[in-house]
Structure formats: C-alpha cells, structure tokens
C-alpha positions as CSV (number, residue, x, y, z in Angstrom):
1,X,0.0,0.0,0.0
2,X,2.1,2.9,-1.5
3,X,0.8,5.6,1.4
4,X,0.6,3.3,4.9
5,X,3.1,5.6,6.2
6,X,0.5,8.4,6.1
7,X,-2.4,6.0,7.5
8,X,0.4,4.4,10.2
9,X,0.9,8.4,11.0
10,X,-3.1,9.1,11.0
11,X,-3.6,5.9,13.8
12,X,-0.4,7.5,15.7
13,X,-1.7,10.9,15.7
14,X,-5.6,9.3,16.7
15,X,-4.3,7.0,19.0
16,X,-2.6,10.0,21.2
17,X,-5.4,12.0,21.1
18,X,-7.5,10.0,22.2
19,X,-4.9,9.3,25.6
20,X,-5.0,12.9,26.3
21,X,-8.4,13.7,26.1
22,X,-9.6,10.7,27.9
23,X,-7.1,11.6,30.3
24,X,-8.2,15.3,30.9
25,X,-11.5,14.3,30.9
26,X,-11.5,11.5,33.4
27,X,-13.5,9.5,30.8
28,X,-14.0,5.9,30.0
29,X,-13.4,3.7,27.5
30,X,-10.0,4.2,26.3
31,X,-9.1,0.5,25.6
32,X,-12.2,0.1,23.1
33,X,-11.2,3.3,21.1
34,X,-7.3,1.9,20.7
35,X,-8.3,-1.0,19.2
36,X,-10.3,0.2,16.4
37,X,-7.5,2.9,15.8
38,X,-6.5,0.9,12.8
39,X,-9.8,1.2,11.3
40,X,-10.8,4.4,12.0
41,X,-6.7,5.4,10.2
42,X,-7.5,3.3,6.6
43,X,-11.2,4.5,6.7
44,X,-10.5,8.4,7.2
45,X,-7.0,8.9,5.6
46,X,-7.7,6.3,2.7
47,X,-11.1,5.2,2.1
48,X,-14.4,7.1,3.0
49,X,-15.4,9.4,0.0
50,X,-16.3,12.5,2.2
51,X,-15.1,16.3,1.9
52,X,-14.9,17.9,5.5
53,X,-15.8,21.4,3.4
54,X,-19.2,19.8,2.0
55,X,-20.1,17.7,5.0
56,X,-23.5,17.3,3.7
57,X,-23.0,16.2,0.2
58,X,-25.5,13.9,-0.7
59,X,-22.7,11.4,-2.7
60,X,-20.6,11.3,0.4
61,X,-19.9,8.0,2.0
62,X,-21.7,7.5,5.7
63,X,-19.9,6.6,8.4
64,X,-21.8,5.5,11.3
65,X,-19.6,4.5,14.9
66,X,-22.3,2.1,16.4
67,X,-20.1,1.6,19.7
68,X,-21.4,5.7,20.1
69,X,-18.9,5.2,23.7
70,X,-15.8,4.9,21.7
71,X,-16.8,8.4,21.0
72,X,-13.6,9.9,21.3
73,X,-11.3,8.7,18.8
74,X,-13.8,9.3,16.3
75,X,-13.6,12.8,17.1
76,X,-10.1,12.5,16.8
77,X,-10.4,11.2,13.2
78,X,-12.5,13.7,12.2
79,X,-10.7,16.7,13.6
80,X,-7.2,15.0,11.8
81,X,-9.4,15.0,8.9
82,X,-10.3,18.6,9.1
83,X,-13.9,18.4,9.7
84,X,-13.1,20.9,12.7
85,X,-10.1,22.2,14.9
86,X,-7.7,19.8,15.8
87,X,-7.2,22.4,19.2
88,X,-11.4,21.7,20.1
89,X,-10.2,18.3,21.1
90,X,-9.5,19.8,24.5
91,X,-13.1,20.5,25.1
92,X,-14.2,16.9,25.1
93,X,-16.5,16.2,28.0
94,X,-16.5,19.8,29.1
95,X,-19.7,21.8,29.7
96,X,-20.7,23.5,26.9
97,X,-18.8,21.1,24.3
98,X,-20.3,19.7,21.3
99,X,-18.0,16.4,22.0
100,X,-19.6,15.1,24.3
101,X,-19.3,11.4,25.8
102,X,-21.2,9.3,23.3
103,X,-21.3,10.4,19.9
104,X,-23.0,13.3,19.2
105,X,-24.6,14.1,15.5
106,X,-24.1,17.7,16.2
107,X,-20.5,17.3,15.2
108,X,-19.1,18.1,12.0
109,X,-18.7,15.0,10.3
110,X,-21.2,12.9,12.4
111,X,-24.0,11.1,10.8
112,X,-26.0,10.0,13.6
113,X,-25.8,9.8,17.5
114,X,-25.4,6.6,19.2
115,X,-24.4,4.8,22.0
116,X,-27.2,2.6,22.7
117,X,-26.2,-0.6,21.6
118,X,-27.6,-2.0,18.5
119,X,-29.2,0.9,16.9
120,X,-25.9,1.7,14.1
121,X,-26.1,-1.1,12.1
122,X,-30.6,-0.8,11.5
123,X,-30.0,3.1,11.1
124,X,-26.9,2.3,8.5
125,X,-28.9,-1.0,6.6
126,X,-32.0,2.3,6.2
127,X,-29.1,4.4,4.7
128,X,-28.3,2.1,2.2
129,X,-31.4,1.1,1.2
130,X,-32.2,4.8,0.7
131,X,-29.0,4.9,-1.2
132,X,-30.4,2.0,-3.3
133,X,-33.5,4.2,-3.9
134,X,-31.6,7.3,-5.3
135,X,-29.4,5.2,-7.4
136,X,-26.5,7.0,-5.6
137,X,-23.0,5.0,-6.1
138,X,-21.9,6.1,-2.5
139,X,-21.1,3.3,0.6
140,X,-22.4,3.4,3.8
141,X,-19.8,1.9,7.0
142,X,-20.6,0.6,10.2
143,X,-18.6,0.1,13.1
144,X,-20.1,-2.0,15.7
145,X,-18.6,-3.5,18.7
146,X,-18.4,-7.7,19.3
147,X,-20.7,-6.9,22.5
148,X,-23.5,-5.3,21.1
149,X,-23.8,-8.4,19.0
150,X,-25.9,-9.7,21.7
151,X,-28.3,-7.4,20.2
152,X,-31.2,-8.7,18.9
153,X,-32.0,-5.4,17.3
154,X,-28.7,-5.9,15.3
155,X,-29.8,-9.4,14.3
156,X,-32.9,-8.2,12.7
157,X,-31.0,-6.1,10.2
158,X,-28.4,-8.4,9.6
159,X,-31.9,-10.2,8.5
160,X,-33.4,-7.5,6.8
161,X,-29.9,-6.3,4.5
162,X,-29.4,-9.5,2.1
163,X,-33.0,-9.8,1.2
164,X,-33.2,-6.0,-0.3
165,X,-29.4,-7.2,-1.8
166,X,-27.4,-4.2,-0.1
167,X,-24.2,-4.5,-1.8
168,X,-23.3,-0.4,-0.7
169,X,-23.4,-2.0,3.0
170,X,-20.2,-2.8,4.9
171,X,-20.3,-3.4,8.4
172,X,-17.2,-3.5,10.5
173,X,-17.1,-5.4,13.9
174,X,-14.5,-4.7,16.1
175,X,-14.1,-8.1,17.7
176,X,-11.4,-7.4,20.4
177,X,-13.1,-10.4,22.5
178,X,-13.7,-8.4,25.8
179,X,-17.2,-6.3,26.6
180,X,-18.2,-3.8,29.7
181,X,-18.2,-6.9,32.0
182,X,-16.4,-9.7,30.7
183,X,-15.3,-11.9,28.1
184,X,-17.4,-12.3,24.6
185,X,-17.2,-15.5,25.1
186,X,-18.3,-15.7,28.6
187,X,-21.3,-13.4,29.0
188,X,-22.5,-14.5,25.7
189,X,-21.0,-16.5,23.4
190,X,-21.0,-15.6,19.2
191,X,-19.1,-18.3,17.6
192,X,-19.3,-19.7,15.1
193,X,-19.2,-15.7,14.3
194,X,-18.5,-15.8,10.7
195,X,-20.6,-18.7,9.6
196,X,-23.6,-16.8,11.0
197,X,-23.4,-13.8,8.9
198,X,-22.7,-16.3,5.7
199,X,-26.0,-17.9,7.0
200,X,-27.8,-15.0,7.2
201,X,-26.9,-14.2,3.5
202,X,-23.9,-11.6,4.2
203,X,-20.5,-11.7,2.3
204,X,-18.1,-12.4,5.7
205,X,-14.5,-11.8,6.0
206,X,-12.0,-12.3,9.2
207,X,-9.1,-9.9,9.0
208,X,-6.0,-8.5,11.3
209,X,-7.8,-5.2,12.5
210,X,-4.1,-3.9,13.2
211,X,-3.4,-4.9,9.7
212,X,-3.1,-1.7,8.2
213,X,-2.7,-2.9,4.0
214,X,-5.1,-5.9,4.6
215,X,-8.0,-3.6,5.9
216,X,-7.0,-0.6,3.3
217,X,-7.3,-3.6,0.0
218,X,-10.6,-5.2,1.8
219,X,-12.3,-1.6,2.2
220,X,-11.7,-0.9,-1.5
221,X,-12.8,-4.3,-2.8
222,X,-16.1,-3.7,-1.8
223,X,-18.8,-5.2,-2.7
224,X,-16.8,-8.3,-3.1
225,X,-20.1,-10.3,-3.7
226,X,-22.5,-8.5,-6.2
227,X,-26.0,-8.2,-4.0
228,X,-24.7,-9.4,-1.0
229,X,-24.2,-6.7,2.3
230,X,-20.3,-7.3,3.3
231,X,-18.9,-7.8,7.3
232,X,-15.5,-7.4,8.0
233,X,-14.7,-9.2,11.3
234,X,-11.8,-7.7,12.7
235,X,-9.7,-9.5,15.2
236,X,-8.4,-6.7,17.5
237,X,-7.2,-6.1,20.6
238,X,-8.4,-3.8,23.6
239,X,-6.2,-1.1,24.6
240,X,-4.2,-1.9,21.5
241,X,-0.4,0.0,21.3
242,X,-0.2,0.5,25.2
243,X,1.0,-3.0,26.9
244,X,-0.3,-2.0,30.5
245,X,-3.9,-2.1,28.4
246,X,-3.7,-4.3,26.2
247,X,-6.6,-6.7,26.4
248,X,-6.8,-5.6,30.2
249,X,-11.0,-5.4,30.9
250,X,-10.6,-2.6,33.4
251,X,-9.7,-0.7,30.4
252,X,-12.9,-0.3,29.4
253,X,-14.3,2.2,32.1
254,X,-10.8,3.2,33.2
255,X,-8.7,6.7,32.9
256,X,-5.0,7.1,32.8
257,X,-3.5,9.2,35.2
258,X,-0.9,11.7,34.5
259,X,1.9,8.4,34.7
260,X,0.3,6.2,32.8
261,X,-0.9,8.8,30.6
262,X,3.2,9.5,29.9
263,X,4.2,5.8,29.5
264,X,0.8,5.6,26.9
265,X,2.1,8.2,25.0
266,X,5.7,6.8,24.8
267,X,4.5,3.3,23.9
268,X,1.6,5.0,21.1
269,X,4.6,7.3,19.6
270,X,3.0,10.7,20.5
C-alpha cells in the first residue's frame, strides 16, 4: 500500500489523542477506542469518500460509529481530517462542548448519534437502502462493537440487509473479545461468528484489525459479492499499542493518570 506511512501516522496521531483527552477528561473507554484505531486510520485517511468542506453532500460515504462510547477517537479522526479544529479536542466532556461522551450528530462529520447498543447497524442498513433508492454509487460503513452483537435489534437487520441485496453495506465489527463486564465468550458466546453472517446471506470476512494494508485492499474491494451486504470481522485487541492495556478489561471504564498517561504516549509514539 504505496501511502501506509500516512495512515500508520493518522492511527499514531488518533491513538494520542484520544490518551490525552480521555485523560483530561476522566473519561472511559480508552481501551475500546485503541483498538479500532487501525480502522478508524484506513477508513478516514484512505477510504471514505467525504469532503470535511461539503459535509452534507449527498454522494458522500456514511460513516456510522455504532459503539457511540468509543466516541472519542472518532472525534479524533474527524478533527485529523479537518472536519473541525484539531485544538477543540481539548473540550471533550467539558460543559458547553459539542464532544460530548457518546457520539454526538451535532458534530461536524457525524451522521448519527449513538451509543445505545444496537441501533448503528438498522440506522446504516435504512441508509443504504435509501441509497439503493436514489441510485447514488456512495457506501455506507458501520462500526459496531463484538458486544453489542448480543443485540437482537442488530440481528434483525443483519436479516433484513441481504434480502433487499445491499451491496453499498459494509459493516465493520471490532471483535477485540472483551465487553463492559467480561469476556465475549463468557457473558455470551458468538461463535461460530463468521458462519452466522454467511447464514444470514452476508458476504463475511475475518481480517487482522491492526493490519493496516489488509483492511485498506478489503475496504476498497467492496462489494466483493454482487447483492450481498459485506462484514468485516476484525480481530483486535483492547487497549491496542499500550502494553499496561492491552486486552486488560478494566480498560474499558478506566482513565490514565498523568503516569500512565506519559508511558501511553511513549508506547503509542505521541
């Protein structure tokens, strides 16, 4: 992939952040924003078709953050991206700010706001399908998180996608095997993951989500399958980049302090 230094620099930049404003903040879920860094990087410096100066285009592609409490490297992305100020970073979780802790539509560069599990993936399938409608050629994204796959909201669109053949679909899980309370695999188990989605008529691939190339040629190969909605399960891990989080569960309501805020930003390369 000819520019992965630029995307490697986009997660860098992201990734440290996202430490420092979690950190100022005394916020949560640090460890389920790191490990969808890599995503966020290939999607916003490579793939999404979206101009931060027409934010409203009607051919632009939607992105839509399902996991709405990984909030703040989103904003991240979007301010590296120049939908607003990199410096309005600092205001997340302040009174008055538009970043608020779950991800707010009244962003620049936000679609939709979420954060109650297993509404991003019915509000994206009705985006494509209006897509479908206007004959635009425009995809719409979807990040969701492994836990909110206990969903059955989520299940119902996963359903609902095939059947109206929703090629201009992708949704994105970011399987890092750990949820608010547990392991995946212990409060509720999802395997066989993969084969359910192919069951339910999707188009299912299992990638490195810290593979920067391999989720940069999947994005653009979409639709892979003509008429079929694609999932890219992503095998990541929490807290990814900073070994004192790195699948560690009490990184998911956890805030640095100002030492382990230093060492993050060491070990992330910011």
């Amino acid at each position: 992939m000819s520019n992965t230094p630029d995307v490697a620099e986009f997660a860098r930049r992201i990734r440290g952040h996202t430490l420092r404003m979690v950190h100022a903040a005394n916020a949560s879920h640090i460890g389920g924003c790191l490990s969808m860094a890599d995503i966020l990087a290939v999607l916003y410096a490579r793939i999404l078709k979206n101009d931060p100066a027409r934010p409203t285009d009607p051919d632009r592609d939607r992105f839509i953050l399902s996991k709405g409490h990984a909030t703040a490297i989103l904003y991240a992305a979007l301010a590296e991206r120049g939908f607003f100020p990199v410096a309005e970073l600092a205001t997340y979780c302040k009174d008055g700010s538009k970043l608020t802790g779950h991800i707010s539509h009244g962003v620049p560069g936000v679609e939709v706001s979420t954060g109650s599990l297993g509404h991003g993936l019915p509000i994206a399938v009705g985006m494509a399908m209006a897509s479908k409608a206007d004959r635009r050629a425009n995809r719409i994204f979807c990040v969701m998180s492994d836990g909110e796959c206990d969903e059955g909201s989520n299940w119902e669109a996963i359903l609902f996608a095939p059947h109206h053949k929703l090629d201009n679909l992708v949704a994105v899980v970011d399987f890092n095997k750990l949820q608010s309370f547990g392991r995946v695999s212990e409060v509720l188990a999802l395997e066989p993951f993969a084969d359910k989605w192919r069951a339910f008529g999707w188009h299912a691939v299992e990638i490195d989500g810290h593979d920067l190339e391999r989720l940069a040629t999947t994005f653009e190969s979409v639709p892979q399958a003509r008429g079929k909605p694609t999932v890219v399960i992503a095998h990541t891990i929490k807290g990814r980049g900073v070994s004192f989080m790195e699948d560690r569960l009490e990184w998911h309501y956890k805030s640095p302090n100002a030492a382990q805020l230093a060492q993050a930003l060491a070990e992330v390369g910011a």
